[in-house]
C-alpha positions in Angstrom: 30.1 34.6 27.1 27.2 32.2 27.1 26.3 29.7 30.2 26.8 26.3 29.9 22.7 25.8 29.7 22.5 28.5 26.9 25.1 26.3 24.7 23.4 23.5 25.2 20.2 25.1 23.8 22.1 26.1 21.0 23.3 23.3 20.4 20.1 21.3 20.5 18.1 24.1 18.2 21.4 23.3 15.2 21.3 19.4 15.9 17.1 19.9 15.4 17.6 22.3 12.0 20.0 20.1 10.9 18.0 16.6 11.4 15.4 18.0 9.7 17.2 19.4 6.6 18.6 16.2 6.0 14.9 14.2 6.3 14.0 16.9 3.5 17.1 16.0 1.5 16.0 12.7 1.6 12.8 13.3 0.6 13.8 15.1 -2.5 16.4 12.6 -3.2 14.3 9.3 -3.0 10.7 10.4 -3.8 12.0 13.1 -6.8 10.7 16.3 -8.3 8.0 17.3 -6.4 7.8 20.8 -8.3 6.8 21.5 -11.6 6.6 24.9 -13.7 2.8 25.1 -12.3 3.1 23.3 -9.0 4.7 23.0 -6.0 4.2 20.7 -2.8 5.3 20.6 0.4 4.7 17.2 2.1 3.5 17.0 6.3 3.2 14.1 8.3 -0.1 12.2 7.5 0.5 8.6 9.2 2.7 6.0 10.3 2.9 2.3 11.4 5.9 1.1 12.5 4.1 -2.5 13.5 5.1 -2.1 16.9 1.8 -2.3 18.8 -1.6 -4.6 18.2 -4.2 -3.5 16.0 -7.4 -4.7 14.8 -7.8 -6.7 11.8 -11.3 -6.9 10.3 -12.4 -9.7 8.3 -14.3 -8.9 5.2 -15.9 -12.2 5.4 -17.8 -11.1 9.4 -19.1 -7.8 7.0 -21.2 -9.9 4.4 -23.9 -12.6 3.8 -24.9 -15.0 1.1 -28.7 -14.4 0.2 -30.7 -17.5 -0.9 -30.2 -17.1 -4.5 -26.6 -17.3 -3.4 -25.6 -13.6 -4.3 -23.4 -12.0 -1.8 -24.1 -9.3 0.1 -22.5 -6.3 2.9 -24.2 -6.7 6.3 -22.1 -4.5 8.3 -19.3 -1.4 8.1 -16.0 -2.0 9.2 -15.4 -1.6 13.1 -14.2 2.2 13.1 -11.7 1.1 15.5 -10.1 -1.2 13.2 -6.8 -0.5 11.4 -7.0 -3.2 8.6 -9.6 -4.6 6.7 -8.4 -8.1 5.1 -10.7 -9.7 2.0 -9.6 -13.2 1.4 -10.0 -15.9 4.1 -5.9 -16.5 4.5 -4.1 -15.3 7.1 -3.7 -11.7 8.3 -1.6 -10.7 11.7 0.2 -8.2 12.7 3.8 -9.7 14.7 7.4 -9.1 14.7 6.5 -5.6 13.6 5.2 -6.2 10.1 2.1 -6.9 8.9 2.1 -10.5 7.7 -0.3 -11.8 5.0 -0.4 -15.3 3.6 -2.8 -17.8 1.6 -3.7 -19.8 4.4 -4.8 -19.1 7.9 -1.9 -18.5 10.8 -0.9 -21.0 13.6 -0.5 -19.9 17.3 3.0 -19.9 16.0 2.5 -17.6 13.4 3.2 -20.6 11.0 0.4 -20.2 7.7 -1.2 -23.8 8.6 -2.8 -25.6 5.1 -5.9 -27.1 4.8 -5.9 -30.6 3.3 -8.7 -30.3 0.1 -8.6 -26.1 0.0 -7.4 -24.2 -2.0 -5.4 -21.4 -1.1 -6.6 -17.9 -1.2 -5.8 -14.6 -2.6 -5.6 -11.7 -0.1 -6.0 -8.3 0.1 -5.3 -6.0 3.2 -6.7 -2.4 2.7 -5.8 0.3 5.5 -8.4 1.8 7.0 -7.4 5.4 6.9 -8.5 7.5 3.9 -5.2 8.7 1.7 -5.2 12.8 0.5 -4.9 13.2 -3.1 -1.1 13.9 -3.3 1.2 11.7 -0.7 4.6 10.2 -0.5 3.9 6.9 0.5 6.9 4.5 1.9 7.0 1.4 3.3 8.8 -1.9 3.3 7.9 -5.1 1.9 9.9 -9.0 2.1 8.4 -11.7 0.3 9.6 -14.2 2.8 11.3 -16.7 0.5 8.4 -17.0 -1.7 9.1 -18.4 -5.1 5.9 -18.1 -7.2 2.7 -15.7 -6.9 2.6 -11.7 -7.4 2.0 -8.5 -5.3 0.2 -5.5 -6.2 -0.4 -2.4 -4.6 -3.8 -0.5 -4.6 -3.9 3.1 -4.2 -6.1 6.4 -4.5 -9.2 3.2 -4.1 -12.1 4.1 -3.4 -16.1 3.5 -4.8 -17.4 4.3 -7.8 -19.8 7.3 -8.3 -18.4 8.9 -5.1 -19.1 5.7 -3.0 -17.0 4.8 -0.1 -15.0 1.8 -0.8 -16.6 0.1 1.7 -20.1 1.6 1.2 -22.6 -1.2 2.1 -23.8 -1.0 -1.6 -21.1 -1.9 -3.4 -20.9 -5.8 -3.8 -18.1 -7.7 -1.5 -14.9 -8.7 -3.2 -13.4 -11.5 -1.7 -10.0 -11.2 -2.8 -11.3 -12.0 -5.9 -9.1 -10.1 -8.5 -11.9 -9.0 -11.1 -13.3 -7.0 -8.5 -10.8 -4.7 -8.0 -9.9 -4.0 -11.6 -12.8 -4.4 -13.2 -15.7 -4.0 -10.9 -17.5 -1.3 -9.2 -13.8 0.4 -7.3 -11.7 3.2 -9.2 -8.0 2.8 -8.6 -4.7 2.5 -9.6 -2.4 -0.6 -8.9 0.8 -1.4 -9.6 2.1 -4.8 -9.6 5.9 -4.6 -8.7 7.2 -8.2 -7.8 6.0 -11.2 -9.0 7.3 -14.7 -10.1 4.5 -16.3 -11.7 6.7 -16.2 -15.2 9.8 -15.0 -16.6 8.2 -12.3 -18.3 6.4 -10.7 -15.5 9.0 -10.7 -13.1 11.2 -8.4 -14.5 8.2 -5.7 -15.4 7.0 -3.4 -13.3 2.7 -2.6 -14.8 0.6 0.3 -13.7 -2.9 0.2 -14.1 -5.8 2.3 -13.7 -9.3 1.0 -12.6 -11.6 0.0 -13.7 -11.1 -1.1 -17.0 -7.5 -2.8 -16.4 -6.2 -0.1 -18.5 -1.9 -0.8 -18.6 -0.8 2.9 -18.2 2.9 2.8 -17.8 5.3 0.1 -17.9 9.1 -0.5 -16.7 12.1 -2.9 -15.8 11.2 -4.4 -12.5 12.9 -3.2 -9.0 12.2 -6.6 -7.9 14.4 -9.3 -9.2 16.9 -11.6 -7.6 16.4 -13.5 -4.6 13.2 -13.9 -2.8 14.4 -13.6 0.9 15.0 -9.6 0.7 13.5 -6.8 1.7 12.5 -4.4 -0.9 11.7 -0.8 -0.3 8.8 0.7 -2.2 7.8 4.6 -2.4 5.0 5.9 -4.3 5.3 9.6 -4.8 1.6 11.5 -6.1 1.3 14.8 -6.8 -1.7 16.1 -8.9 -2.0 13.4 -11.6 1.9 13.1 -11.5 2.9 9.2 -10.3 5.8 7.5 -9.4 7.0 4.4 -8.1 10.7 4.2 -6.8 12.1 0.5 -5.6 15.4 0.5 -3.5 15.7 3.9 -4.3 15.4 4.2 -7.9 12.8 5.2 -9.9 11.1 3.0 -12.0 7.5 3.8 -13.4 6.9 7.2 -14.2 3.2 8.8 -15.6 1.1 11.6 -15.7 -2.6 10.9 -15.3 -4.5 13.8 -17.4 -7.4 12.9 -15.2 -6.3 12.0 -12.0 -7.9 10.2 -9.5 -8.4 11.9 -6.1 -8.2 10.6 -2.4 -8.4 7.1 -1.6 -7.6 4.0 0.5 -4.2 1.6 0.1 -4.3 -2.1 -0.2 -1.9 -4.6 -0.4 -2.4 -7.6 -2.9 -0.9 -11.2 -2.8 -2.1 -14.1 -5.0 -2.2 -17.2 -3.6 0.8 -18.3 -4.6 3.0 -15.8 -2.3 3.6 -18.3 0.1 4.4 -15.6 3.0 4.4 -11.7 2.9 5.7 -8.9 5.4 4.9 -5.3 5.0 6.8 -3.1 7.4 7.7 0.7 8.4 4.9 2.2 6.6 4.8 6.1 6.3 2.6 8.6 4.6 3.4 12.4 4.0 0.4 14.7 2.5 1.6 17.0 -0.2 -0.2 19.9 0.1 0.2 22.5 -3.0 2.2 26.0 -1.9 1.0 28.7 -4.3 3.7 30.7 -5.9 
């Protein structure tokens, strides 16, 4: 007959076993095959942000320098004890656990305050910690009632010829969307909500960088109303890619040269008037041999 303490043990070691065989259900269920006839992964914790403490926001625009030809130039690295680095000169907090990005600069209030004869600006927010080459990637994102503008994400970003992406050679960016699909950064982006037209809001577009090269296509995840929150996973394994919205995949493609590990950024033109990103969590796949 077991003690009271010893059942309780027992029962703590079956409510453990069985917690985590449902997380791994749910992995396989939202983030799909993860095994092919060549390869499989098995995916370990590799980072999360639930938005729930402050963290330091780095402003691309401290890093760099005009010179007096007017060319602009890096000055300085990232503070290493930084946790976002934001290119674009809108706003960029973190409060009410999410990350909150807009065109123009925050209030005290946490209001985005315009600026009478400015333009609004485009933003990107990159996270400061290096992704492996395969990861499940989650996280949440709300547009916040916007009605107009687009959001990308960057992923597997990084320099070209081996550079860091924030390697003090490489030119600054400023939000300024040429540079990141076109310039001197390799990565893939995938633009999965937008309402600039008709046409774009119900397509999902993967691209690979540089070149702007339109690799995959699909129906958007993202229609309907602009005051939801959408849930986005991006499951990478070898050159394997796909993006999942609300729980159902959507863009699926198979890099034959796949690009290797790299940073995550999160894009918003100027005309997103207010965007959250919230419960952000990375697993590394790591290949099992069979």
């Amino acid at each position: 007959m077991r003690s009271i303490a010893d059942r309780l043990l027992l029962f703590g070691f079956c409510a453990f076993f069985l917690i985590a065989a449902r997380e791994a259900r749910v992995i396989a269920q939202t983030a799909g095959p993860v095994a092919t006839s060549h390869e499989v992964y098995r995916f370990v914790p590799f980072y999360r942000n639930e938005f729930d403490f402050p963290q330091k926001i780095v402003r691309e625009k401290d890093l760099i320098t005009k010179d007096s030809h007017g060319v602009w130039h890096r000055k300085a690295l990232p503070d290493p004890d930084a946790e976002w680095v934001a290119e674009g000169w809108g706003g960029a907090e973190i409060r009410d656990g999410a990350l909150r990005v807009a065109p123009w600069p925050f209030d005290t209030a946490g209001n985005p305050k315009l600026i009478a004869g400015k333009e609004p600006s485009h933003m990107v927010v990159w996270n400061r910690h290096k992704l492996p080459t395969n990861f499940f990637l989650r996280y949440d994102m709300t547009p916040d009632g916007s009605t107009s503008g687009l959001t990308i994400l960057f992923f597997c970003a990084d320099g070209v010829h081996g550079k860091d992406l924030f390697d003090l050679s490489l030119p600054p960016r400023r939000a300024d969307y040429v540079a990141y699909h076109s310039g001197q950064i390799v990565n893939y982006s995938d633009s999965y909500w937008s309402r600039n037209t008709k046409t774009e809001s119900v397509t999902n577009r993967l691209r690979k960088n540089p070149g702007f090269t339109l690799v995959a296509e699909a129906p958007s995840g993202t229609t309907g109303p602009a005051n939801v929150t959408y849930h986005v996973q991006v499951l990478k394994t070898g050159g394997r890619i796909q993006v999942t919205i609300n729980g159902k995949p959507n863009v699926i493609w198979t890099d034959s040269q796949p690009l290797g590990a790299g940073y995550i950024g999160f894009r918003s033109m100027s005309g997103v008037t207010l965007v959250s990103y919230s419960h952000l969590q990375i697993s590394e796949g790591r290949l099992v041999n069979n």
